[in-house]
N, C-alpha and C positions, 0 to 999 in steps of 0.2 A: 504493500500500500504506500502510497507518493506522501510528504508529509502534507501538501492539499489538500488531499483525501481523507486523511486521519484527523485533519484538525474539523473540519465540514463532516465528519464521518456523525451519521445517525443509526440507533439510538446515542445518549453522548455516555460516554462511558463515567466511572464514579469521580467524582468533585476530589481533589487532594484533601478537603475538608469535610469530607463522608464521615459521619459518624463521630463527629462534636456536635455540641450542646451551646448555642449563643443565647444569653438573656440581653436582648435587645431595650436599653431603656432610653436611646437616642432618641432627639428632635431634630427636627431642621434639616441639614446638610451633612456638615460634616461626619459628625455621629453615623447616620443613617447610609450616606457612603462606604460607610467602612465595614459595615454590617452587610452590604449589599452585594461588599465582595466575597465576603467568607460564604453568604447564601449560595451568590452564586455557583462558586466551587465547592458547594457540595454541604456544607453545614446546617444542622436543623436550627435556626432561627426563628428563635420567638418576641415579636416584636409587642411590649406593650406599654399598652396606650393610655391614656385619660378618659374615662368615661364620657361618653355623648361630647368631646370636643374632639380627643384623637391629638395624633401629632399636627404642630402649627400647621407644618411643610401640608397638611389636608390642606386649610385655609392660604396659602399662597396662590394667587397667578404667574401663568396662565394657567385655564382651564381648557378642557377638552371644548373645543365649539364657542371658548368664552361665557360657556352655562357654567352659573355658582354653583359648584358641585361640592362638599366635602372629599366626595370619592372620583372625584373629576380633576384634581389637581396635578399638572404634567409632572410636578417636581414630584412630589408622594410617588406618583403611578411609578417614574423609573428609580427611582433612591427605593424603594423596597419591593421590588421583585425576587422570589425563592422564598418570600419571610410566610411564617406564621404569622396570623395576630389576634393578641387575647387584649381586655379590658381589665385593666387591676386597680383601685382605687390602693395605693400604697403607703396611704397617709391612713389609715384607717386598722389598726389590728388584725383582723384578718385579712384584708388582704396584705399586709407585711409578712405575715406565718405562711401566706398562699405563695409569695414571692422568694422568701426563705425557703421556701421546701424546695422549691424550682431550683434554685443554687445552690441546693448540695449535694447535686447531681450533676450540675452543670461545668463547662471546662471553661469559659467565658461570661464573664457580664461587660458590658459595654454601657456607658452611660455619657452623657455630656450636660449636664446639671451645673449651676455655680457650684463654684468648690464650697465643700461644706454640707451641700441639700442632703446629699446620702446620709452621711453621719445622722443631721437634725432627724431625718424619716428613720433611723435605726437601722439601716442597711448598711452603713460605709463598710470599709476596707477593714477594721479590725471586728466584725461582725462577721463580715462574708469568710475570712482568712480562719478564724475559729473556726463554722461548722463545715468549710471545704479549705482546707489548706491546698492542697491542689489548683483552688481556683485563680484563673488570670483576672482580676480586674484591670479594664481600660478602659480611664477618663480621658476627655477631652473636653478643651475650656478654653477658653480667649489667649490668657497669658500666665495656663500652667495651676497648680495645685502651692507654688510657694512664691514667695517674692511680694515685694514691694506693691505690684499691679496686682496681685490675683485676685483681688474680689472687686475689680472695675469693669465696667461695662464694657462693651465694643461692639461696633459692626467690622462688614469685610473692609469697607473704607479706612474705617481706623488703623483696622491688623495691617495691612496692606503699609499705612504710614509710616506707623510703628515699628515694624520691619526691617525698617528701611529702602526695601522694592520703588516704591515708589520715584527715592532719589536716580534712579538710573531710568526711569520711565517713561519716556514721551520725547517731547523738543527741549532743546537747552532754553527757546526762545519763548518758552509758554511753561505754565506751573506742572509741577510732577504729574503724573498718570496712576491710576490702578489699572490694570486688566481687566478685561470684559467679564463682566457676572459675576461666580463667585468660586475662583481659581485657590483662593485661598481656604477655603471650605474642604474642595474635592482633595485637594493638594495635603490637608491634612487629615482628610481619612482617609487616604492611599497610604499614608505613614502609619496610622492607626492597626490597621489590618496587616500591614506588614511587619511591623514589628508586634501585634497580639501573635502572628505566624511565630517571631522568634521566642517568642514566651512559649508556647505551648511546645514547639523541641525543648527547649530546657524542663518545662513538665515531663513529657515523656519520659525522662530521663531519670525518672524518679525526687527529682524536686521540688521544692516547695513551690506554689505560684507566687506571681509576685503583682506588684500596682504600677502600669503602664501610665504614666503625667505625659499626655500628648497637649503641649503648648502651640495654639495656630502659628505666633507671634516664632515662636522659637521656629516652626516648618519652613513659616515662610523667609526667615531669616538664613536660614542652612541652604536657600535655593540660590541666593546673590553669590555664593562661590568665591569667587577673587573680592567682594568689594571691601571686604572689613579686612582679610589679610594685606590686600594692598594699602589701605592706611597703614594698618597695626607694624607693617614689615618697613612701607616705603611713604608713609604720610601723605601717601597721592589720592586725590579723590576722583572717582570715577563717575563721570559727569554725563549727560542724557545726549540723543542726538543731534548731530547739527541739522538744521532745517535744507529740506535738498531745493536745489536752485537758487541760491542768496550766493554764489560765488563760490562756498567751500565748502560743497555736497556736487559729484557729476551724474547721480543718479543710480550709480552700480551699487551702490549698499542703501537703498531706499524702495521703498515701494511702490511701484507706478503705474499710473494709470491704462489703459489701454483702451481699445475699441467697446467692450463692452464690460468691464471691471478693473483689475489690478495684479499685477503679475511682479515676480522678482528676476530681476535678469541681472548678473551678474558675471565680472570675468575673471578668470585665475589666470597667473599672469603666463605659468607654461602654456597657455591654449594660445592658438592663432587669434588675432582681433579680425582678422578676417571671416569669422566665424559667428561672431556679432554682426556683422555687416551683411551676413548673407542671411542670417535668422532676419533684421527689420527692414533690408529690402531698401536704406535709407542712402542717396547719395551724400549726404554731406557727412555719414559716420564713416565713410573713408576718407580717413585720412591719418596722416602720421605720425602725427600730432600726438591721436590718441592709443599709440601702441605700446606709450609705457606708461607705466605709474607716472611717472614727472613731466611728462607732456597733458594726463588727465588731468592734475593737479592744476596747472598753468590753466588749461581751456574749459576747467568745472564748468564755467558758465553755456560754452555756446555745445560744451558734448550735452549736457544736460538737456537742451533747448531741442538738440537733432534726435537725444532716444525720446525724447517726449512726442516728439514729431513724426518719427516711425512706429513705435507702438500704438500710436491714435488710429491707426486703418486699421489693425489687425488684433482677432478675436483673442483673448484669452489662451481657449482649447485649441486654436490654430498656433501659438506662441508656443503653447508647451509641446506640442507635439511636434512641433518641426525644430524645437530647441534641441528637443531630447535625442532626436537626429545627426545635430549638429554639434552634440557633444558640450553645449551653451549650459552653464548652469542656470538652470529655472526651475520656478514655481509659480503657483497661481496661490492666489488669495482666495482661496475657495470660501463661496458663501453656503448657506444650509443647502438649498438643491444640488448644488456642486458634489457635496458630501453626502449626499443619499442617493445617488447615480453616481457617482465617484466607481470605476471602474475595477483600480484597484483594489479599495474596498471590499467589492462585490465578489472580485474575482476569489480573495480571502474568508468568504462566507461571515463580514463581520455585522452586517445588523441582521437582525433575528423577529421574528415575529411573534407577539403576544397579545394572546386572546383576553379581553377582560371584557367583566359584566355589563361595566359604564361606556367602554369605550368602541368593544370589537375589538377586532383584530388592528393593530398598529406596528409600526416598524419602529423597534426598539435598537438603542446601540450595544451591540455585542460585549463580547470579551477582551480587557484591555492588553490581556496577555494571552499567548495561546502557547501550550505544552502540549505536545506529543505524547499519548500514552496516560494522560489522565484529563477528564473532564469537564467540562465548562458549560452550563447549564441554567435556563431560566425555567426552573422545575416549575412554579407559577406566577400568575400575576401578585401584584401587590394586594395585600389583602383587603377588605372590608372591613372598616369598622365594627372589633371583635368579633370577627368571623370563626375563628377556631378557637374561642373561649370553653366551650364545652370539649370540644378534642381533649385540645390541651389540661383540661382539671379535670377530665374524665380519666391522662394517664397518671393523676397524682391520686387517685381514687376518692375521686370527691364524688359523691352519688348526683344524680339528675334533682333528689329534692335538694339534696343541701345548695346545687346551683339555683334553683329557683329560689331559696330564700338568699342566697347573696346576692341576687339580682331585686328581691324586695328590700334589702339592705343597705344598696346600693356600691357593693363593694365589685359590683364585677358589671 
């Protein structure tokens, strides 16, 4: 079998996270991302909820058609698909003893609460670590479990500032940047699940579990790479782009417009610049001028002027495809349709189809990683609002009446 074939290969074979246990207590984003990868690869997740509100990410747009849906939320639908979900009121004594009993079975809990809520609810870390020593606890929180900041607020704006990301982000000639949406969310529960993965090898291994402090502020500061070693080592600051076409930008490290969107065209200097000239088809980009570094530098303005000039006639997917010919370093600025016909993509079997009550059938994004030889799966949609409440305390042997009076109780 081709590895094509094996990764596309149906039924999917078992999840590397077959047979753990996640106590899902995530909101929002990040949390709920990281939870969404260990489902998908294979982990029984159980996600619960707040009674008759649910996780916020329910109430987020958009919605499926722009209808206010609880269960129509695009962020909810894709951040928990594979999960379980039960309704636990955990502020309430029984359902704490109902949640406790769940974690001492459990290989994971997962929660992103201000530091502190666990504890105040009676569940923290020296709770859980008593009746399952075994178990992994992993928080995630603004800025961490200790410090100076840990019990302040933030959005992604802030983390993003905070960071510091932001200082290398945008134009030098305009105020700093964040990233589209919420990168620093995703970005820290891809760290989240990745390292709850490192914890649970060192479980296996017959050790005790331990308490994961997933800080955004800390993730997104670990992604800048050179920019604090480079002060800390050589007191240089690493400063945002220059604006292309103001004299000292010629458009090769910028991203440019073209006939129908924005493409990156770019030259390494071992390639012929003849090569460029034949990709935009422009008479005035020959010339000599521009065939070294120190001749671009000199004519930023008028090379600038001519790739702006040759790219205006010609499409996008004609640029990449005859670049990619021509041995021309390029890309396209792909927008949403781009990437859901993206061929490449497709060719990789990487979005996936998922059937749900509210929505139908929809094209979901895939798997962000793919392994050969173990499995990657959207076992199901995201759940409904306490949908497997009864599953789930039926395998803790709570009877059908004892659930109907916690539901007259209002504990479930």
């Amino acid at each position: 079998m081709t590895l094509a074939n094996e990764l596309t290969s149906s039924p999917p074979l078992p999840g590397p996270m077959a047979g753990l246990r996640v106590l899902d207590l995530t909101r929002q984003i990040a949390g709920p991302y990281s939870t969404k990868l260990m489902a998908d690869y294979g982990a029984d997740v159980i996600k619960i909820e707040q009674r008759e509100v649910g996780d916020p990410s329910r109430h987020l747009p958009p919605y499926f058609h722009d209808v206010v849906d609880a269960e129509g939320s695009l962020h909810f639908l894709y951040l928990n698909t594979s999960k379980r979900g039960i309704t636990l009121d955990l502020k309430s004594e029984r359902g704490r003893e109902i949640f406790l009993d769940l974690a001492r079975t459990a290989d994971v809990v997962v929660e992103n609460f201000r530091p502190g809520v666990m504890e105040e609810m009676g569940i923290g870390w020296e709770t859980l670590h008593a009746i399952n020593p075994r178990l992994v606890l992993t928080s995630i929180s603004n800025f961490g479990q200790t410090g100076p900041y840990r019990d302040l607020r933030a959005s992604e704006l802030v983390e993003y500032g905070m960071s510091g990301v932001m200082t290398i982000s945008g134009r030098e000639d305009r105020s700093p940047l964040k990233h589209g949406l919420s990168q620093g969310q995703y970005d820290a529960g891809a760290y989240a699940a990745w390292v709850t993965a490192m914890m649970l090898l060192w479980q296996v291994q017959g050790r005790e579990g331990q308490w994961v402090d997933i800080s955004i502020m800390d993730v997104l500061s670990t992604t800048l790479v050179l920019n604090e070693p480079y002060y800390a080592w050589m007191g240089g600051i690493q400063g945002r782009r220059t604006p292309a076409g103001d004299g000292t930008g010629n458009g090769l490290a910028d991203i440019m417009p073209c006939a129908d969107g924005y493409v990156i065209v770019q030259h390494r200097q071992q390639e012929p610049w003849a090569n460029v000239v034949a990709l935009l088809e422009e008479p005035e980009l020959d010339n000599d001028l521009y065939t070294s570094n120190e001749g671009r530098m000199l004519a930023s303005e008028t090379l600038y002027e001519a790739l702006k000039k040759g790219l205006s006639r010609i499409t996008k997917r004609e640029l990449f495809e005859k670049g990619a010919k021509l041995g021309v370093l390029i890309g396209i600025a792909q927008d949403p349709a781009d990437i859901l016909n993206c061929p490449h993509l497709n060719a990789r079997g990487y979005f996936v189809d998922v059937d749900h009550p509210t929505t139908g059938p929809m094209k979901y994004p895939g798997a962000p990683v793919r392994m050969p030889g173990t499995g990657w799966a959207v076992h199901r949609p995201a759940p409904l609002l306490g949908q497997h409440t009864d599953e789930v305390l039926d395998e803790l042997g709570i009877s059908a009446a004892e659930r109907a009076e916690l539901r007259a109780q209002k504990v479930i």
